[in-house]
N, C-alpha and C positions, 0 to 999 in steps of 0.2 A: 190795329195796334202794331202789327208789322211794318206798316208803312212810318209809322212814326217811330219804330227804332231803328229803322233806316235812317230818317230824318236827322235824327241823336246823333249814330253817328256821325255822319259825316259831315253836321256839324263841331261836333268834338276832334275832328281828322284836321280840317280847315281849321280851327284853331290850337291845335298841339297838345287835345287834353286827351292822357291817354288812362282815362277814367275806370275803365276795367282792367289795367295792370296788364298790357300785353305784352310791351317790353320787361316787366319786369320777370314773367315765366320765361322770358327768351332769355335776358342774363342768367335766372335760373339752372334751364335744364338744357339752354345751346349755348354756351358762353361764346366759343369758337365762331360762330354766325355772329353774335351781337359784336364781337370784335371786327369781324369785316364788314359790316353796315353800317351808312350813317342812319343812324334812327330819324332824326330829325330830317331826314329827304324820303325816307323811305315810307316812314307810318304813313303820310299821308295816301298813298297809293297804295296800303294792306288792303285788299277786298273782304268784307264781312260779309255775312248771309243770314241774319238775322230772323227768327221763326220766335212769334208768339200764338202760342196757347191759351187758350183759357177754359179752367173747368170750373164752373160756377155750382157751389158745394153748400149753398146757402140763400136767402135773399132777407136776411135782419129778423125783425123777432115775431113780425107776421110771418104768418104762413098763409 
């Protein structure tokens, strides 16, 4: 599953979708930074490190 939120992203980077609001926490709480970056040159080249988990708490109404 890690590999496939890698995958997500960076096809979300490649196409400008910035799906989990990462600019939006950077107008947020760096205004001063989002003012000197063009977002649109830059997100594409933001490095993510994506980690999934999974804890399996169940398996339906068999047991």
């Amino acid at each position: 599953m890690t590999q496939d939120a890698e995958q997500i992203i960076r096809t979300h980077q490649e196409n400008g979708c910035d799906a989990f609001g990462v600019g939006r926490q950077l107008i947020a709480h760096h205004p001063a930074v989002w003012k000197s970056v063009d977002w649109n040159e830059e997100y594409p080249n933001v490095r993510f490190h994506p980690q999934v988990t999974v804890d399996i708490v169940g398996n339906g109404i068999l047991n």
